[in-house]
N, C-alpha and C positions, 0 to 999 in steps of 0.2 A: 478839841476833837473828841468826840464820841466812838463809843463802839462800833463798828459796824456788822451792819444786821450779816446772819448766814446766807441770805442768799446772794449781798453785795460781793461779801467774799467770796464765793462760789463764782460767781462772773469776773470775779478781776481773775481769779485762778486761771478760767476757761478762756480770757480774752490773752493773761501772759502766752497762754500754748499755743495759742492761737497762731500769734506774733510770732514766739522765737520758733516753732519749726514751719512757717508756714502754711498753715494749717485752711487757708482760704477755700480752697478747693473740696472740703468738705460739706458735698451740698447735699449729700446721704443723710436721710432721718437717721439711719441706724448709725450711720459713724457719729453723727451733732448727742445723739443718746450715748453714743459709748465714751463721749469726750466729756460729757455730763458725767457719768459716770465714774472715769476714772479721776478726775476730779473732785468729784462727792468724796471717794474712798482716801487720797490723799491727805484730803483734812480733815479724815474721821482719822487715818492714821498717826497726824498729828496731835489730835487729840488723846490717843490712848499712849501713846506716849509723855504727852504731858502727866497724863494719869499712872503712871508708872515712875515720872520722876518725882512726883508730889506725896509719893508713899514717903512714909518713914523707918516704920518697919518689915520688914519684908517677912519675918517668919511668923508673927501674928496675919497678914495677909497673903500666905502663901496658898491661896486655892483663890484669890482675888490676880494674885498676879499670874498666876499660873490660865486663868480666863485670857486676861487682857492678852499676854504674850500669844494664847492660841489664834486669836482676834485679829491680831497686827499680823501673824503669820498667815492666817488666811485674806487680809486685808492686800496684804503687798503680793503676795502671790497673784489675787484678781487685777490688782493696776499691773501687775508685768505682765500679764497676758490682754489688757485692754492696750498696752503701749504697744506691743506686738501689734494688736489688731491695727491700729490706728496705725502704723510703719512709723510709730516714734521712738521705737526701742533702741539701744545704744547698740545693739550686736547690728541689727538691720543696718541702721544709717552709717555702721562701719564698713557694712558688704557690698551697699551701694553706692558709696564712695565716687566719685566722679575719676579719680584718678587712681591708676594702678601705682606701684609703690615705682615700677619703671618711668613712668608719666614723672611723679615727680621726683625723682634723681634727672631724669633730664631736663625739666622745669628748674633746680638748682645749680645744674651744669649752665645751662644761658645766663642766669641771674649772676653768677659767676665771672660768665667771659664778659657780661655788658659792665659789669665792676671793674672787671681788671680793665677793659679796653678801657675807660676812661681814665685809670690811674699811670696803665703800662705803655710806655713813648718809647717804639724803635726808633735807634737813628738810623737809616740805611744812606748810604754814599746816592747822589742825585747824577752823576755821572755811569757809573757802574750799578747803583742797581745793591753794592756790597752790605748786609748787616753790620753795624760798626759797634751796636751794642742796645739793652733793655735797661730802660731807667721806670721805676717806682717812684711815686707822688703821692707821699703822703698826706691827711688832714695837718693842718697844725697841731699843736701840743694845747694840752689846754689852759684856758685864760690870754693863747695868744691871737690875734687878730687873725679874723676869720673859720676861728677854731668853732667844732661843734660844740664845743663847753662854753665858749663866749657867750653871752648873758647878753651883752651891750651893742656889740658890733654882729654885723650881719656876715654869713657865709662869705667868702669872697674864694675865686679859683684862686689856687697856688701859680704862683707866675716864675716861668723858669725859659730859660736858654740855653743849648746846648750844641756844643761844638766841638768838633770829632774831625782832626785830618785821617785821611780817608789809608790806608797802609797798600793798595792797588793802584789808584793813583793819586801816586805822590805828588803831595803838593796842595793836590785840593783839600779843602774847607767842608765836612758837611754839616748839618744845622737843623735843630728842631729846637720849636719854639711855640709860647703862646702866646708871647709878648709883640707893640709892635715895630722892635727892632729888626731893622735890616743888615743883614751882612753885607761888608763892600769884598769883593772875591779881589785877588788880585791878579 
């Protein structure tokens, strides 16, 4: 592979921004000029940065570097203010945000309870109705079947039964379960 010419890299530049903020919707001459733009300066900044680490001595070149640094200072200064223009800027896309920070603590709260519900099995009495307790279902350990570390073997549910006489009414049996054993009551 060869070099590629300044103006290829200038389009794969303009087509990445394009891509990662969604950029499609720029059907403005003047925004499609300012993405040109800030584009152009990016890899001019790269450039004078290259030419900054390419020095070797810095106090024979100290009115060379003391250019470049004014250069790159007003270089980055114009792309933060074309990124502003274009609403690409990082302060923006934090302000516009789709969700308040209350959104998502309660987007974390369900994500939450849909975890536990699937882990956390009450047994309640099927007669009364009584809680008899909260049982936790772990992953396996790892390397052991069905584990998220298993390599070999695929996911499998944890398989459990659970039997609880009831302390209300005595005598009864109550039972959760994912298995498909049946309790015989007596």
């Amino acid at each position: 592979m060869g070099r590629k010419r300044k103006g290829q890299v200038l389009q794969e530049r303009i087509d990445r921004y394009m891509q990662e903020y969604e950029l499609d919707e720029l059907n403005e001459a003047n925004d499609m000029a300012a993405l040109t733009q800030m584009c152009q300066l990016e890899l001019n900044m790269e450039q004078i940065q290259e030419a900054l680490a390419d020095m070797t001595d810095l106090s024979e070149n100290s009115k060379k570097v003391k250019d470049l640094m004014s250069s790159l200072r007003d270089a980055t200064q114009s792309w933060t203010n074309l990124q502003e223009q274009l609403g690409i800027a990082r302060k923006k896309r934090q302000t516009e945000s789709d969700e308040t920070p209350l959104q998502y603590i309660e987007k974390l709260k369900e994500q939450s309870k849909k975890f536990l519900d699937k882990r956390l099995k009450t047994l309640k009495c099927d007669k009364c109705g009584q809680p008899l307790g909260k049982f936790m279902f772990y992953v396996n350990e790892k390397g052991e079947k069905g584990s998220i570390e298993s390599e070999k073997k695929p996911i499998e549910e944890y398989k459990y039964t659970i039997r609880h006489e009831c302390w209300k009414c005595s005598g009864h049996i109550a039972e959760v379960s994912n298995e498909d054993i049946v309790l015989t009551q007596k």
